[in-house]
N, C-alpha and C positions, 0 to 999 in steps of 0.2 A: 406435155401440155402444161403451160402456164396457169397456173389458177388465177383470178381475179380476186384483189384483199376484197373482205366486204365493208368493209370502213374505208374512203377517202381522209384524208388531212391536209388540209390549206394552211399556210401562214399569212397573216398580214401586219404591217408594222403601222403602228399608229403615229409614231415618226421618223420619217425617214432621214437619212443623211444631208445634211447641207452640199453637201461638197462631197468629191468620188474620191475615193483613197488612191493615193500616190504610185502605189504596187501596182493598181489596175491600168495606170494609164501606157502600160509596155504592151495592155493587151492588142493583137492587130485586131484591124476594122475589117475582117471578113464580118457576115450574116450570121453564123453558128457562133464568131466568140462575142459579137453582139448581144445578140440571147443571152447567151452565158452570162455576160459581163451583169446584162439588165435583172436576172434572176438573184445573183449574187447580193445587187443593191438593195432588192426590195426583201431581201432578207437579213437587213441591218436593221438594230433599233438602237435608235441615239438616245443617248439619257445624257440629261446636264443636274450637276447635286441639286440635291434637296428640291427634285422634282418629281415627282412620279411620273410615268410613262407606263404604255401597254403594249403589249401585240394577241392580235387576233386569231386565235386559233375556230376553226371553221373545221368540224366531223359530219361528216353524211356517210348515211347507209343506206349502201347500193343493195343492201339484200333483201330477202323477203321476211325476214325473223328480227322481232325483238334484240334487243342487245344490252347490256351495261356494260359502260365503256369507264375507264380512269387514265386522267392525262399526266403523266410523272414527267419534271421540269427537272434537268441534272446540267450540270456544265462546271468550270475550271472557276465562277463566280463566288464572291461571296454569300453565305446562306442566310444571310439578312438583309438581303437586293431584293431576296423573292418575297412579295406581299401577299398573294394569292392564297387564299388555306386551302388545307388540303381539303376539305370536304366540297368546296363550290367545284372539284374537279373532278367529282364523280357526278357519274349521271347515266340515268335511261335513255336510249335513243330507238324511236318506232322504226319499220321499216319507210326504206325511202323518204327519210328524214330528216332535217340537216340541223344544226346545234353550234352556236356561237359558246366559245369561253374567251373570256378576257383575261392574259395574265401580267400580271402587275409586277414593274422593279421599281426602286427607288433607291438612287446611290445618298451617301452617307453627304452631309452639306459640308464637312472640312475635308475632302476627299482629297484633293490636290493641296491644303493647307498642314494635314496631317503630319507631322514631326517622324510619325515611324511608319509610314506610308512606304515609305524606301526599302528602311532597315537592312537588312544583309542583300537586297538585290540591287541589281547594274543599273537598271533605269528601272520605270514605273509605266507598270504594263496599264493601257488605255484600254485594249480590247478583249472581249469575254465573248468565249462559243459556249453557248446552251442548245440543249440533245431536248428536243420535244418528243418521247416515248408515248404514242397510243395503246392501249389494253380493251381487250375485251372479252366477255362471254357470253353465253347463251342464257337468257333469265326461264326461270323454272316452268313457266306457263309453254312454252316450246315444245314440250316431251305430250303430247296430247293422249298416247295411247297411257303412258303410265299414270297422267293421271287421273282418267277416266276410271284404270282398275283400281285404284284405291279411293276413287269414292263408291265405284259400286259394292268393295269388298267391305268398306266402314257405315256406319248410317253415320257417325258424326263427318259433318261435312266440313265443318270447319277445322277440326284436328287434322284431319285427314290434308286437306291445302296444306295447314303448315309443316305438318312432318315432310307434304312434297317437297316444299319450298325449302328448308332448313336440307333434306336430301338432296336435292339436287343441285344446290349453292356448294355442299362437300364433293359432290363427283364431278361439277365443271368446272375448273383453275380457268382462271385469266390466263393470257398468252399475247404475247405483243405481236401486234398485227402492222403497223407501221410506225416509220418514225422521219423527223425532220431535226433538221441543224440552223440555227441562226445566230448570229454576233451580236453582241454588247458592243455599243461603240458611247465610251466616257468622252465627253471635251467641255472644256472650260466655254460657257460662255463668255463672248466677243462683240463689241459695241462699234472699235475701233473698225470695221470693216467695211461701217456706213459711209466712212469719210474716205476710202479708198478706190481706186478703180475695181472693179468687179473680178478682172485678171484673180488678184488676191484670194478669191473665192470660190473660185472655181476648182480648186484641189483643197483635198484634207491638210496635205503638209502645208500648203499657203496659210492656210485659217489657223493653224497651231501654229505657225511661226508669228501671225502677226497677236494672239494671243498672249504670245509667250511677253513681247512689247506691252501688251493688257497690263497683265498681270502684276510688270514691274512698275507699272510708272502709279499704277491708277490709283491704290493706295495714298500716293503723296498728294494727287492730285484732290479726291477725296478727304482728303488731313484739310488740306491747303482751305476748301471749301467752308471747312468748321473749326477755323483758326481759331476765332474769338472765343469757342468754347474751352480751349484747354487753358485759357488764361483764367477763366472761373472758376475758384475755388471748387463751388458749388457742382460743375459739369465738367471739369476737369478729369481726364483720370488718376487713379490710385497712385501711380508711380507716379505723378508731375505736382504730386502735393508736397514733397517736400521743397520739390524747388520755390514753389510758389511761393511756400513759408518764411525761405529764407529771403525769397524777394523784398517781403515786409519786414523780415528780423524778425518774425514768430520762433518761436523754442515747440515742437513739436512734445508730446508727452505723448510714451506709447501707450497707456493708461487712457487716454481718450479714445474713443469709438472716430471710424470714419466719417461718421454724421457730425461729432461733434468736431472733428482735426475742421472739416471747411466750414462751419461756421463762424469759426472763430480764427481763419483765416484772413475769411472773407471781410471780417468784421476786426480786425486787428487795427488797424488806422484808428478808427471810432474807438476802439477799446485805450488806445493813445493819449486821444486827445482829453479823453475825462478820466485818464490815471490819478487815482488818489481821491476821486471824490465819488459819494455815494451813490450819484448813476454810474457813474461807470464798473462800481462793484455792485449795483444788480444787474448790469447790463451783461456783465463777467457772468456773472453767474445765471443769467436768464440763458446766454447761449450753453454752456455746461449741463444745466441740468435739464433744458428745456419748460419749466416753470413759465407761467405767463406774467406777463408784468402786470398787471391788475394795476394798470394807469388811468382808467377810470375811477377805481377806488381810492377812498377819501384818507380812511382810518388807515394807517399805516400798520397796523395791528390786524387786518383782514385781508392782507395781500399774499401771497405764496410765499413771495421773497419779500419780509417783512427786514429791515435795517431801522432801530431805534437809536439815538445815543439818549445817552441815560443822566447824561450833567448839566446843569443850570449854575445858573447866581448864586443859589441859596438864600443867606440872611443877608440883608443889609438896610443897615439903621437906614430912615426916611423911606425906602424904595419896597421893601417886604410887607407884605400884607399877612393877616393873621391865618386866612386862610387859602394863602398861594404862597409856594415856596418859604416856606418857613425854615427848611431844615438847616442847621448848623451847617457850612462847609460847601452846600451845594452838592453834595454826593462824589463817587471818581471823576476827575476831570477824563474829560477826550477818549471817555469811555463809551460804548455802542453795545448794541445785542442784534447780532443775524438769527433768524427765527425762519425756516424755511418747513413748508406744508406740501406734504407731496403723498400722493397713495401708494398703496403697499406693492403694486406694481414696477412703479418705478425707484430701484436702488440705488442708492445715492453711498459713493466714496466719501467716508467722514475725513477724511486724511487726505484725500485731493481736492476738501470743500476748502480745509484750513487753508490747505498750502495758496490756495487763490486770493484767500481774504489776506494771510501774511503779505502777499507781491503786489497787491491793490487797495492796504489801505497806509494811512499816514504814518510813517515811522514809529512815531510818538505814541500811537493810539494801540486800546485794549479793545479788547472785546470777549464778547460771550455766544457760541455756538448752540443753536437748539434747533435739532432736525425732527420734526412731529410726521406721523403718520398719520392721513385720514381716512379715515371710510365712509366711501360715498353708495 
């Protein structure tokens, strides 16, 4: 005589297969491999990366006793597909009563991108069987005559429960009562399949074959869409800054941050056309050190990136006044003073300040460096 498990287990897939796998279609069209064929499908769950997906596991107990049950999820998969914790997978179940769990995968988002995805194998397995193992035992309240004798044997009533409960959790092991198989089924999503006869769709190997066409072209197409940005410095990527650079004749300095290589790419032309004169070396220096230009301000003396030149006239008979310019000589000619204000946050290369003010200002001319810190 057969015994009857006292726990059922269902599977349900929260999504199912677009298309019937390639293998299945040799099955014949009797009634019985019908069944089969249809049991098979609705025990696939599709997953596409960096999606999550579930399937439905469904426990009812057909018997007349309490139970605690635990659902162990094993299979050929990787061990970080599974989301589920382990503790939402235990649980009490009453008699004649039924209990949803949801178990969770989510494949990795560069799943099909992955460089070592391959590595030492022939191709790149799609498909994963995971083993749905049910458990259960008998919870302590079941044993009625034993624990009726140790509370009549104790007056503490609550001790007495817990020594039952702690004793009879050691004398009853779990034992698996039933178990179920279902497939991991990986695929790239596919857009290109809208634009095709339906034919296309109707098998797995179709939908991968015309994917595998996805895959190649759509990237370019995608590029093609956001031309205009790799021409910008600013939105350009990493690698297409140098070309960029030398599109203007910039000199790249690897001493610059990436922030500062496109702004001053960007800004290379402008930085051109006022070579040699004193916007265009705070302009130099506004995109380097990011200092604001304080072009509202008046005093040249209260700007971050302050540039003085320091020579006049001096004396001269008729034209000097007692109290303006008096001095003999007029001071260094075609001399200047950089004075730059910046907080203690931001560190500033004294040796890549020069080198800019050397290449941006007048051959001829001197100057004097002064980098102040402030605190605000």
């Amino acid at each position: 005589m057969v015994q009857t498990p006292p726990l059922a287990i269902q599977l349900a897939s929260m999504r199912l297969p677009e298309a019937i796998e390639s293998s299945s279609l040799s099955i014949k069209f009797s009634k019985v491999k019908l069944t089969e064929r249809e049991d098979n499908y609705n025990n696939n769950l599709l997953l596409y990366p960096d999606e999550a997906e579930e399937i439905l596991v469904t426990v009812e107990n057909t018997s007349s006793i309490h139970l605690r049950c635990s659902i162990d999820v094993g299979g050929d998969y990787p061990a970080k597909w599974l989301k589920s914790k382990h503790n939402n997978l235990n649980f009490d179940i009453s008699p004649n009563q039924k209990k949803d769990k949801l178990i969770q995968f989510k494949v990795d988002s560069d799943f099909f991108e992955n460089q070592d995805a391959l590595s030492d194998k022939a191709k790149l397995q799609l498909n994963y069987k995971v083993q749905i193992q049910l458990y259960s035992r008998k919870l302590w309240f079941n044993n009625i005559p034993i624990k009726l004798w140790f509370l009549l044997l104790n007056r503490d009533a609550r001790a007495s429960i817990l020594f039952i409960r702690s004793f009879q959790e050691r004398q009853i092991k779990s034992r698996l009562i039933e178990y179920q198989f279902f497939n991991l089924l990986v695929r790239p999503r596919t857009s290109y399949l809208d634009f095709l006869p339906s034919i296309f769709g109707e098998n797995d190997g179709g939908r991968r074959l015309v994917s595998i066409f996805e895959q190649a072209f759509d990237p370019v197409v995608q590029t093609t869409d956001v031309l205009w940005a790799y021409f910008d410095p600013l939105t350009a990527p990493e690698a297409f800054l140098p070309f960029l650079a030398k599109w203007v004749g910039w000199e790249i300095d690897k001493r610059w941050t990436v922030g500062q290589q496109r702004r001053l790419i960007r800004n290379a032309v402008t930085l051109y056309r006022w070579h040699g004169t004193k916007h265009g070396l705070r302009l130099y220096l506004h995109y380097y050190t990011d200092l604001p230009l304080d072009e509202d301000l008046e005093e040249e003396s209260e700007k971050h990136i302050s540039i003085q030149e320091n020579f006049n006239d001096g004396f001269v008979v008729g034209e000097a006044n007692v109290n303006k310019n008096p001095m003999l000589g007029g001071g260094k000619p075609y001399h200047f003073t950089v004075r730059l204000r910046t907080d203690t946050s931001n560190q500033l290369d004294e040796e890549l300040v020069r080198e800019i003010i050397e290449r941006y200002k007048p051959a001829f001319s001197t100057y004097e460096l002064s980098i102040d810190s402030v605190h605000y």
